[in-house]
N, C-alpha and C positions, 0 to 999 in steps of 0.2 A: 621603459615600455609604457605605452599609454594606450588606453580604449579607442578605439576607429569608429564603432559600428556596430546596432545591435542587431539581431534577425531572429524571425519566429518562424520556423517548419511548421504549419499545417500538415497533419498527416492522417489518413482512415486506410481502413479495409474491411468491405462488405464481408459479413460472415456466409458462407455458402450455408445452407438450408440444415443441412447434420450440423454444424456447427451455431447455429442459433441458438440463444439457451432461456427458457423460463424460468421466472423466479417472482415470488409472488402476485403481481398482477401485470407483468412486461417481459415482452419477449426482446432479447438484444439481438441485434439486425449487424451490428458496425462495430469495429473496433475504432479509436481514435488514439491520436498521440499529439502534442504538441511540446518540439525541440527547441530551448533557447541559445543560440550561438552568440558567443560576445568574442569578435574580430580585434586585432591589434596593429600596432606599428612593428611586430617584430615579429607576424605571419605564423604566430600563436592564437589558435583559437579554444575555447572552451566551451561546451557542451552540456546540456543540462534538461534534465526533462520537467515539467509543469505539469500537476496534475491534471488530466484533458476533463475533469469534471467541472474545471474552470470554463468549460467551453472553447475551441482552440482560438477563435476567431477572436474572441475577447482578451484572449491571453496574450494574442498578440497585437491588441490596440493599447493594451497597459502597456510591453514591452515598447511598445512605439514610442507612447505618451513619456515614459521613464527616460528612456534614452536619451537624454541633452544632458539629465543631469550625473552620465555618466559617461559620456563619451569625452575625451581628453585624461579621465582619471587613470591613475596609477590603478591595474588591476590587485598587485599583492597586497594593496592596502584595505582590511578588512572594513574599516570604516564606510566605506564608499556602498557598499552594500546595503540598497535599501530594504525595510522592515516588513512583514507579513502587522498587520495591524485588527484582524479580525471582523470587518467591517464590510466587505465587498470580495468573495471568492474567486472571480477573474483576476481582481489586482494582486489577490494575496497568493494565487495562483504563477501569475506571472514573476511574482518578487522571487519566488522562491526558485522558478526557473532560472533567473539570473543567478541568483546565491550558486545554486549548484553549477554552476557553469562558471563563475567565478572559481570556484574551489578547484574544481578540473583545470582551471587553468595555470592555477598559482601551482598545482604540481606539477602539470608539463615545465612552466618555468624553471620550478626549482629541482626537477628528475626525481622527483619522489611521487609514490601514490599519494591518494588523497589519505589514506587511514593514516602513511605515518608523518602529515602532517600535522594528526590528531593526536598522535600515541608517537612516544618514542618504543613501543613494544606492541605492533599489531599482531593480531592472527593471522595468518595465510592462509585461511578457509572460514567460512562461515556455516551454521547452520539454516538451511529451507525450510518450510514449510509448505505442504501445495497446496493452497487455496481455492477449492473447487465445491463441488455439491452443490451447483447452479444448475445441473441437469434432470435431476430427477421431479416426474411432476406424480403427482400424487395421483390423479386419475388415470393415469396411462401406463409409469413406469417407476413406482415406486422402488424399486430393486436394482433400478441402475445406481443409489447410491449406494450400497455394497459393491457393486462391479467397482464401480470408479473405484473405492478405498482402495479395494485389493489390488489394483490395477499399482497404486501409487505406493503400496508395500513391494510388491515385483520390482519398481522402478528404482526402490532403496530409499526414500524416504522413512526420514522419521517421524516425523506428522503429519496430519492435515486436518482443515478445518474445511465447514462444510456449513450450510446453510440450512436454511428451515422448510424450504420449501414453494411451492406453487401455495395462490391464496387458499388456505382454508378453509374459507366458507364454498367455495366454488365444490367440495367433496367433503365438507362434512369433518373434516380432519379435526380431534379432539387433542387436548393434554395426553391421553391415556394412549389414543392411538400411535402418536408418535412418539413416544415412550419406549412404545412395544416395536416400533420399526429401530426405534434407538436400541436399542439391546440386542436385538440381532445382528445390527452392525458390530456393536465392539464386540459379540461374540465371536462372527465371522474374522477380524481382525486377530482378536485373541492376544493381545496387546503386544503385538508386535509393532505398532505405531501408535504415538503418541494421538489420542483426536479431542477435536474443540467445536464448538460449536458457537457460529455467528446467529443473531435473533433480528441483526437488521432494524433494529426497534420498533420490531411488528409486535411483540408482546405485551398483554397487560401485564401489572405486578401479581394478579391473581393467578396466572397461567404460567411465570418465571418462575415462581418460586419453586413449586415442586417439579421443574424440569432442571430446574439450577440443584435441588438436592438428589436426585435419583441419576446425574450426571457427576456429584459427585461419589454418591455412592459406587460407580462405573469408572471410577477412574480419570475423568476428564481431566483437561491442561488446563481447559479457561471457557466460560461461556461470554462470548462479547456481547453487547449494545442489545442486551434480551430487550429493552423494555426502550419508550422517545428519553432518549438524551434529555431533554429539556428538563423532567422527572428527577432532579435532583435529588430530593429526601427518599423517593423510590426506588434508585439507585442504592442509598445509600442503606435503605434496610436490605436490597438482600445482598450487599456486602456483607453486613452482622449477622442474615441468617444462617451464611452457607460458607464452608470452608473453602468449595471452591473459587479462584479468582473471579471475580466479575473487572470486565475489561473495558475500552472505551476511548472514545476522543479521538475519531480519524476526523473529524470535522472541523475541528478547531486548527487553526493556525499560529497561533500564540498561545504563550505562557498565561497571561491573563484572561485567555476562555477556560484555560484548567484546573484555575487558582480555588474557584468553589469548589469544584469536586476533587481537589486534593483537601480543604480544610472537612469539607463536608464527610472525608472519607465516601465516596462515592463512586472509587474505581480502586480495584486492586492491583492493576494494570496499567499505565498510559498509554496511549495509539496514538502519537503524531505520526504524518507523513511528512517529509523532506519535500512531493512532490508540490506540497502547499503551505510549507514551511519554512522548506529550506532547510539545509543544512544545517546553518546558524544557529538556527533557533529550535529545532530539531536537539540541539546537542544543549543550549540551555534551559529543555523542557527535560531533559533527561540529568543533568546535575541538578537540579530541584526536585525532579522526583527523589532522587537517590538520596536527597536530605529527607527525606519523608520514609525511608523504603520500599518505595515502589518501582519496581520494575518497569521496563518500554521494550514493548513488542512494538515494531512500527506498523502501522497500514503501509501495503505498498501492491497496490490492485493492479498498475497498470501494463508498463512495458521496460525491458530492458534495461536502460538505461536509468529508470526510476529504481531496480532492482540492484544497479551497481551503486548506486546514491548509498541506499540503506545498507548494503553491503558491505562498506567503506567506516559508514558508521557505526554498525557492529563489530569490525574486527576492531576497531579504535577505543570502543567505550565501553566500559566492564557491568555498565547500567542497561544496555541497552544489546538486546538477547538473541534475537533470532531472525531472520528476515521472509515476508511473505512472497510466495512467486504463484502469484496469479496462472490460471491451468485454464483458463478461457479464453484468452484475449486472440488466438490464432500468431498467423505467421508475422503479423505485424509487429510481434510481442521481440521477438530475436532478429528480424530483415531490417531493421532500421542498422543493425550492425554490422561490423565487417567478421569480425568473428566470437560466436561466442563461446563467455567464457564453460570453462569443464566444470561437472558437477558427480561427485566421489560422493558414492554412500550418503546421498541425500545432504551432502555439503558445497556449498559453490567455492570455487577455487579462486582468489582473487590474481587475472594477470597481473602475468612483473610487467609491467609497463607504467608509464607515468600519469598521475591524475587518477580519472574514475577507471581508466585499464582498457576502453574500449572506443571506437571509432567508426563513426556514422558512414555509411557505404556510401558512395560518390554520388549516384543518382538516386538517393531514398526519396526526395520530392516527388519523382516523372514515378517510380515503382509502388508508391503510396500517395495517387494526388488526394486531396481533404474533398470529403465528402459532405455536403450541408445537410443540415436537419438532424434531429433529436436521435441516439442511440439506439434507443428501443421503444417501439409501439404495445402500446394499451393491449390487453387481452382480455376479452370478457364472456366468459361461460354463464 
């Protein structure tokens, strides 16, 4: 069997007006997706999604550029799979699309999922996450993050994580105040679901700290990216402040952007994504965490197919925990599919079928054409 031919799906869909969502200083407008197919001689094709924060149009000029030096190649050969390098997010974006489209394919080949050709003993379900609290904005509708929670307790989730908010200066929003909106939430909840809280690395270290300890005194899972990335030793004290995890690294593509903040102790948690990863490397950022003891929750924000990636890799790696499913992204999130997969008591059911389980609906180009221009516009109060 030998590679033929690579191809990039451009794919969006406008958010209707209810479905827009604020969050700090951007309102999102579009969903995006960008699918990478690698074609064969033997009418096996595989599928793989690239994180669309690569920008898709980009994604598919690396996938272009790439492609000589993979067409003709034996697909099950892991080698042939080029590297996420950390340097340029389009390409590292793309590399990663192909990795997982690779992988998809070496299981159609071989009639196995992708998990068990991680694990000779995978799971058959996964644990969710829903990934939401993008909607509530502090001057208008504070309270719709309680709805939402509850809304995803009914749904049978065990957790969710949830965001910080519309910009703070725009109403004045203090430490104290959102404190006090925090606590009413996990009251309302009353810990019936696990909750976390993203900081988006809008935080100074003076306003994390005592949100990351009165979060744990509440019981939190994990507070992610409170404070900029970049903030190394910032990070790395309120690791040692606070019991709770402090989380991180959806931005990184390789092991060697995480190599500081694993010596540094600066994450209790890893976040790679697959969709900017890769598979590959994806799974060797998480046996190096696991030399260290840390844990890998993946980032995995976008759409379907990016959720069967991580999914694949959590029933396979006993390092690697639980998988995120984005609650914003609209109908584009599951329509790229033919069917999706079932989801029991806040667990995704992995199909018995072979590879990632799942199969791009005929026409998703003409039912999703790519939308140009930027996600989400500027808001300014």
């Amino acid at each position: 069997m030998k590679i033929t031919a690579l191809e990039t799906l451009c794919l969006s869909r406008m958010h209707e007006p209810e479905r827009q969502w604020v969050t700090s200083r951007y309102r999102t407008i579009k969903a995006d997706c960008a699918v990478v197919l690698v074609h064969t001689d033997a009418g096996i094709t595989g599928i793989g999604e690239a994180s669309a924060y690569g920008w898709p149009l980009r994604i598919a000029d690396w996938v272009e550029w790439l492609a000589p030096t993979l067409i003709g190649k034996d697909p099950t050969d892991p080698a042939i799979a080029p590297a996420p390098n950390g340097r340029g997010r389009p390409h590292d974006c793309a590399v990663a699309g192909i990795d997982c489209a690779l992988w998809d394919l070496r299981g159609k080949a071989a009639g196995k999922r992708v998990s068990e050709l991680l694990s000779s003993t995978p799971a058959d379900r996964v644990r969710l996450y829903a990934s939401g609290g993008c909607r509530y904005d502090w001057r208008y509708n504070p309270e719709q993050l309680i709805e939402e929670a509850l809304g995803y307790v009914e749904q049978g989730y065990t957790a969710m994580k949830f965001r910080i908010g519309t910009e703070w200066t725009f109403d004045g929003v203090t430490v104290d105040r959102f404190l006090g909106h925090i606590r009413e939430l996990a009251q309302a909840v009353n810990g019936r679901m696990d909750l976390a809280l993203d900081g988006n690395c809008r935080l100074t270290e003076e306003e994390a700290l005592p949100i990351a300890l009165e979060l744990d005194r509440l019981g939190f899972a994990w507070f992610e990216e409170p404070i900029d990335r970049n903030n190394i030793a910032g990070n790395a004290r309120l690791c040692a402040a606070a019991e709770l995890p402090i989380t991180g690294g959806e931005s990184f593509a390789c092991l060697d952007e995480f190599r500081p903040y694993i010596e540094a102790k600066a994450y209790d948690v890893l976040q790679p994504d697959a969709g900017l990863s890769g598979i590959t490397e994806t799974l060797r950022i998480a046996e190096m965490a696991a030399q260290f003891g840390l844990p890998v929750y993946p980032h995995s924000w976008h759409n379907g197919l990016m959720c069967m990636a991580h999914s694949h890799l959590v029933a396979a790696h006993p390092n690697i925990k639980i998988v995120e499913l984005c609650q914003h992204q609209g109908p584009l999130q599951w329509g790229i599919v033919q069917e999706r997969p079932q989801v029991i008591d806040g667990h995704l059911m992995l199909p018995d079928r072979p590879g990632l389980g799942v199969e791009l609906v005929e026409d998703v180009a003409a039912r999703f054409p790519h939308v140009e221009g930027h996600y989400a516009i500027n808001v300014e109060r």
